[in-house]
C-alpha positions as CSV (number, residue, x, y, z in Angstrom):
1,X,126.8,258.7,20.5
2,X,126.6,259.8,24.1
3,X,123.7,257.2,24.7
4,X,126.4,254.7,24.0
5,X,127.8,255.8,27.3
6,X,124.7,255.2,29.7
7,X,123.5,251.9,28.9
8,X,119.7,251.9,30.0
9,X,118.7,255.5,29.3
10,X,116.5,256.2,26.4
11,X,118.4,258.0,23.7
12,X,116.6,261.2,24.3
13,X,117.4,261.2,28.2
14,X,121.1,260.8,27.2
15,X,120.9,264.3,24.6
16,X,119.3,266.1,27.4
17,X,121.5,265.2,29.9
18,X,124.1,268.4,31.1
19,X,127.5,268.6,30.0
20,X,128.8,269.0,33.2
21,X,127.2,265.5,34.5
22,X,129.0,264.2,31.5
23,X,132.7,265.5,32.7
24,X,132.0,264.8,36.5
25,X,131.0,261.3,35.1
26,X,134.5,261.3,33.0
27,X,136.3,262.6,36.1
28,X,135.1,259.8,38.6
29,X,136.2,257.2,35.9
30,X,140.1,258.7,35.6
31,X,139.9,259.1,39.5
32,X,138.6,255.4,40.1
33,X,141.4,254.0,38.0
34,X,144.1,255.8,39.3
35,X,142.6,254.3,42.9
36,X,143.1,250.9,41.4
37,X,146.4,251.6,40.6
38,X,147.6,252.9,43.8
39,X,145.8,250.4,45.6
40,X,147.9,247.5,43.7
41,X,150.8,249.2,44.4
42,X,150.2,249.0,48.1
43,X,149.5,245.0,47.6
44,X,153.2,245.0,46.0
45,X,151.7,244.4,42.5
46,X,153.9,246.7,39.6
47,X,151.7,247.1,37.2
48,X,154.0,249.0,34.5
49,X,156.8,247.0,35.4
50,X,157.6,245.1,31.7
51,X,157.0,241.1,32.0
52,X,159.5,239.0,30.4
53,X,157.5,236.8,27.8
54,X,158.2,233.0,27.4
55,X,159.3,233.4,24.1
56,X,162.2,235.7,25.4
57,X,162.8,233.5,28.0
58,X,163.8,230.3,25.5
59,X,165.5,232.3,23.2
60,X,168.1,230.7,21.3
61,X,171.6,231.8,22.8
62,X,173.2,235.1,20.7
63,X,176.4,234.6,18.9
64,X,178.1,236.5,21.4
65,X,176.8,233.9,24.1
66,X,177.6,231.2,22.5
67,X,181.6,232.8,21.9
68,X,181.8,233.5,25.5
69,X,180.8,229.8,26.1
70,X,183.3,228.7,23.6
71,X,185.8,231.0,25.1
72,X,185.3,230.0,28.3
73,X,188.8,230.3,30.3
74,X,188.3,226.7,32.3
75,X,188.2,224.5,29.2
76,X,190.4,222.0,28.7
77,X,193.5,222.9,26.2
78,X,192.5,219.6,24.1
79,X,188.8,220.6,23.8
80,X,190.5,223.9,22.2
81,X,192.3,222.1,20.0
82,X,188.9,220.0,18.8
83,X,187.5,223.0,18.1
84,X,189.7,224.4,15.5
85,X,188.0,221.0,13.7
86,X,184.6,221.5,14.8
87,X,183.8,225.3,14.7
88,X,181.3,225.1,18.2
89,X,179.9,228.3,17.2
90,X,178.9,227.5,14.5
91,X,177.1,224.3,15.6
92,X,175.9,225.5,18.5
93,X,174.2,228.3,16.3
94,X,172.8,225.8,14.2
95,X,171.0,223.5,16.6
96,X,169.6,226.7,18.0
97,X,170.8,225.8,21.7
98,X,169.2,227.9,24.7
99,X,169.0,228.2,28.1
100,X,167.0,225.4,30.0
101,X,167.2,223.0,27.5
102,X,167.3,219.2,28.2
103,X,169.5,217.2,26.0
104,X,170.9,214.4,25.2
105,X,174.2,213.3,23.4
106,X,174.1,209.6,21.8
107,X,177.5,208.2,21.9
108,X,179.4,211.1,23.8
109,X,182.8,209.6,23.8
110,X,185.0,211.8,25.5
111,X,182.6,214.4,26.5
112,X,183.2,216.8,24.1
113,X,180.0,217.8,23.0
114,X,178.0,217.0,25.9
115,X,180.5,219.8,28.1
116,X,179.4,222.3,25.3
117,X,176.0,221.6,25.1
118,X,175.7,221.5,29.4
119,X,177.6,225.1,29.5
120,X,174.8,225.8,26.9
121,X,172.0,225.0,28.3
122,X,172.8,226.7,32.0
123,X,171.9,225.7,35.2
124,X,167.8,225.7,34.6
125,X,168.9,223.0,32.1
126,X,170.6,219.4,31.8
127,X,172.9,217.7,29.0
128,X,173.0,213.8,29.4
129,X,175.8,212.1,27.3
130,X,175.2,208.6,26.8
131,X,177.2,205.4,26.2
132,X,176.5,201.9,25.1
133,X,177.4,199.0,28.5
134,X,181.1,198.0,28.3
135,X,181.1,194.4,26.6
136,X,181.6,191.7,28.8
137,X,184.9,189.8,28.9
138,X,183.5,186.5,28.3
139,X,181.2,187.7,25.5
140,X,181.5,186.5,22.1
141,X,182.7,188.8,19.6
142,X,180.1,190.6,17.4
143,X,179.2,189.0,14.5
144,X,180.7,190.1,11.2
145,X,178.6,192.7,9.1
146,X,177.2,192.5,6.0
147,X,178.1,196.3,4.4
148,X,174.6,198.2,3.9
149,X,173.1,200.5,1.1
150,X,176.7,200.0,-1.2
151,X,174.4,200.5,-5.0
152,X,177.9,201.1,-6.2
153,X,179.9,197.6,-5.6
154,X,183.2,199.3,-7.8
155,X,183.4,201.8,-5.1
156,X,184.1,199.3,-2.2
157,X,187.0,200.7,0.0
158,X,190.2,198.8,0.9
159,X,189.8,195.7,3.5
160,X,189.9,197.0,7.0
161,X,192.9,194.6,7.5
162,X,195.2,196.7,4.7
163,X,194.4,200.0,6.8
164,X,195.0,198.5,10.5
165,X,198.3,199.3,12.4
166,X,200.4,195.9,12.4
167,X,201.5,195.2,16.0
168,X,199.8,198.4,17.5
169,X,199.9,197.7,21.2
170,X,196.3,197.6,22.8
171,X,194.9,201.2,23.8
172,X,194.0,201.8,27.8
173,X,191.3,204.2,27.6
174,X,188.4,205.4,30.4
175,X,184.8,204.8,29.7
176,X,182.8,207.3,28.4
177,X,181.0,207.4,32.0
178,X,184.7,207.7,33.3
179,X,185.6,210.9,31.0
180,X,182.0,212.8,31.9
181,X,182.3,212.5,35.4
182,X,185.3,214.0,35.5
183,X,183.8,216.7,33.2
184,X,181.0,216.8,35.7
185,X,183.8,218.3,38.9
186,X,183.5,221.2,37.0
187,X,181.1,223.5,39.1
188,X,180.7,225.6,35.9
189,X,179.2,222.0,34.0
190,X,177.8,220.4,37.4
191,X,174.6,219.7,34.9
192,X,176.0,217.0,33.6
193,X,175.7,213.7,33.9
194,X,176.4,210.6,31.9
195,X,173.9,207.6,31.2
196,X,175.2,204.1,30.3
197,X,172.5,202.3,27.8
198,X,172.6,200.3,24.4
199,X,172.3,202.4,21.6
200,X,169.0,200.8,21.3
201,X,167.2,202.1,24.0
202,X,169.0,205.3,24.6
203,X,166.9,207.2,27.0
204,X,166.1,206.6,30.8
205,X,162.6,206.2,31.5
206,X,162.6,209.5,33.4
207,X,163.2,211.5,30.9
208,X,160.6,210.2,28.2
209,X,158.7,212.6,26.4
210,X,161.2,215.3,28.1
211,X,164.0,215.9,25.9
212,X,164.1,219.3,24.0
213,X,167.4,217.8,22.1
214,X,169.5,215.2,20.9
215,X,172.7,215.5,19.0
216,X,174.7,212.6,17.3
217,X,178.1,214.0,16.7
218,X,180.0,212.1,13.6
219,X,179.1,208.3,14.9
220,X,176.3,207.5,13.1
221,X,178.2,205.4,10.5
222,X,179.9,203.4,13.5
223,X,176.4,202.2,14.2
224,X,176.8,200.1,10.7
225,X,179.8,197.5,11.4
226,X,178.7,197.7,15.1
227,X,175.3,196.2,14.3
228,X,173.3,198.4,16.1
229,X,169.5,198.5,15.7
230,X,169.4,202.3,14.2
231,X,165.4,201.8,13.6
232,X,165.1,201.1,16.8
233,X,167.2,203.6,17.9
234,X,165.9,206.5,16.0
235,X,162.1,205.3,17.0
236,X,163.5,205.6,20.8
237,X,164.6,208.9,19.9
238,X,161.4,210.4,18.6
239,X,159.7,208.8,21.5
240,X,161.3,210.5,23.9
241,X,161.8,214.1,22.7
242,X,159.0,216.8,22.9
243,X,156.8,217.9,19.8
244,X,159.3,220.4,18.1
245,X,162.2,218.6,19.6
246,X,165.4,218.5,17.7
247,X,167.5,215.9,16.7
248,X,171.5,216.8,15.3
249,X,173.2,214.5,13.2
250,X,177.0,215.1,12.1
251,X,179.0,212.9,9.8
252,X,181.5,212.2,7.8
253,X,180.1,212.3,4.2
254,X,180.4,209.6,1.5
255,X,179.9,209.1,-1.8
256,X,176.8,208.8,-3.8
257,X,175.5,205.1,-3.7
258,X,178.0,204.1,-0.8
259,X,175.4,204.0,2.0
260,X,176.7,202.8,5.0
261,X,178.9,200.3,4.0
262,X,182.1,202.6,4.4
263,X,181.1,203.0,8.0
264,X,183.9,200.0,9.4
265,X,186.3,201.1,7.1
266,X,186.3,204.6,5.7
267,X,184.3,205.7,8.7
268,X,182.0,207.7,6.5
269,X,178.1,207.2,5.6
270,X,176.2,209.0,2.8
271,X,174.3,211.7,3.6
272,X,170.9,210.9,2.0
273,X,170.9,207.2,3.5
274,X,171.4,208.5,7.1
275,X,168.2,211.2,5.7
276,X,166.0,208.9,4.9
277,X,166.6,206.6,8.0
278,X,165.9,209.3,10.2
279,X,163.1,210.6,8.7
280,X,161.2,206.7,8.6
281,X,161.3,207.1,12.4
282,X,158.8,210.2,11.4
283,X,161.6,213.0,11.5
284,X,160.9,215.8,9.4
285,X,164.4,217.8,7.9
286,X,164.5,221.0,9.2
287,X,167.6,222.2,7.7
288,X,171.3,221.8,6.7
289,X,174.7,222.6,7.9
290,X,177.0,223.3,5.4
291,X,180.0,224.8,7.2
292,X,181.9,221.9,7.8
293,X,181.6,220.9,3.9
294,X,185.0,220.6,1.7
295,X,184.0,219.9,-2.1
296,X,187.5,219.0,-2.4
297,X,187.5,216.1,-0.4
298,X,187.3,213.1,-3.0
299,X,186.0,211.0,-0.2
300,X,187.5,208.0,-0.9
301,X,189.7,207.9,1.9
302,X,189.6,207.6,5.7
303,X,192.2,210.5,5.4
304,X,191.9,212.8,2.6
305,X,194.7,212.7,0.1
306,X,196.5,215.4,-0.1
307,X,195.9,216.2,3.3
308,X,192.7,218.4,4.0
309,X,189.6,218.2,6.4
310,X,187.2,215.9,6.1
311,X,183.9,216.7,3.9
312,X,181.3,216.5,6.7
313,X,177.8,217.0,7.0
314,X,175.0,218.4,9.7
315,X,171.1,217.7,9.4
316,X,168.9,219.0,11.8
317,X,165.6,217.4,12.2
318,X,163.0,218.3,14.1
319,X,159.7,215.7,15.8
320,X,156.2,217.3,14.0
């Protein structure tokens, strides 16, 4: 109804109003916003120019992205040769990486991962990779393990002594701090940086509550003969990562009913004990990876017999 148009008229003022008040009225509106319009254009305002939205912003990386990442010309030859065993696309795809990101990479090692995850993320973002304190000359050694979760005592693996190298001279290595600093030169992964705390207590006060991701790339089971706290440690995790956070796990599979008593020996932990650990720190499973899985592997050796890869496992779970 017209009268719709000219709040406070009676309805019969409205009808008997003349057409042509009605188009001059019409006219004066197009005219007024086309005023507006020009006028925010002289305050440098762009009306019709399309906004980016936040959800395209934290996009996950495409694959073609993430294979110009992993194809990136400055990476080292032995990180090339990793990942003929690691498939970086594919994982990156899976945790769903993308730009900005802050993460952290429990028991980094060499680096390998935490580089990835740093080119990943970009310069709005930052990729910690963290490492437990050197021991202490003068400490005592760790005290012996009891094996965990082994429901199956006939599938006990060989003694650890039967499967160490006789006379094998001692092994120089760098720190794990050592190996991502010198990651860290790199101007193209100058978002790097390495942290040095217990497994325990993972995560530097600063960045509690901050993290958008953590990975854990085929080292949970060392956390068994090592004696680590993983209650703890998954607790600190969950702590410190935002709601929707991620956390990655990746490991070497074992059998049903093994646990993760294989963890000193076999260096393998079964899938749905590392599962239900996590997700008793309030974890909930988001998904799994399957393409690093071989069916073949009997998984009853360090090294599969005949020679073939590893059966592995990733679990991504994700902070309610």
């Amino acid at each position: 109804m017209i009268s719709s148009k000219f709040p406070g008229k009676s309805q019969k003022t409205a009808e008997t109003t003349p057409i042509w008040v009605c188009k001059t009225w019409r006219t004066s509106r197009v005219t007024l916003g086309l005023s507006v319009l020009l006028s925010l254009g002289a305050c440098g305002v762009a009306p019709t120019e399309p906004v980016q939205t936040q959800a395209a912003a934290t996009a996950s990386l495409s694959p073609e992205r993430i294979a110009q990442i992993v194809g990136s010309a400055d990476r080292s030859a032995a990180d090339r040769v990793n990942d003929q065993r690691r498939k970086p696309e594919q994982m990156l795809a899976f945790i769903g990486i993308r730009p900005g990101m802050t993460a952290l990479d429990l028991s980094a090692g060499g680096g390998y991962t935490t580089e990835l995850l740093a080119r990943s993320v970009g310069p709005t973002g930052r990729a910690y990779g963290q490492s437990q304190p050197p021991r202490a000359v003068e400490a005592p050694p760790r005290p012996a393990v009891t094996p965990e979760g082994n429901a199956s005592p006939q599938l006990m693996p060989p003694p650890a002594a039967q499967q160490a190298t006789p006379n094998a001279p001692p092994v120089v290595r760098r720190t794990s701090a050592q190996a991502l600093a010198e990651r860290a030169k790199n101007p193209a992964v100058s978002n790097l940086s390495a942290v040095v705390r217990p497994f325990e207590d993972p995560v530097p006060p600063e960045l509690a509550g901050g993290l958008d991701l953590v990975t854990l790339m085929f080292n949970y089971h060392d956390l068994g003969h090592m004696g680590v706290d993983r209650a703890r440690m998954n607790a600190a995790v969950f702590a410190a990562l935002k709601p929707g956070g991620v956390f990655v796990v990746a490991d070497h599979a074992g059998r049903p009913g093994t646990g993760i008593s294989e963890s000193g020996t076999l260096h393998r932990i079964e899938e749905d004990f590392l599962r239900k650990e996590v997700e008793a720190a309030g974890f909930r499973l988001h998904s799994h990876g399957d393409f690093l899985r071989n069916p073949a592997d009997p998984r009853d050796k360090n090294t599969p017999e005949p020679a073939q890869p590893k059966d592995e496992f990733v679990l991504k779970f994700v902070k309610p």
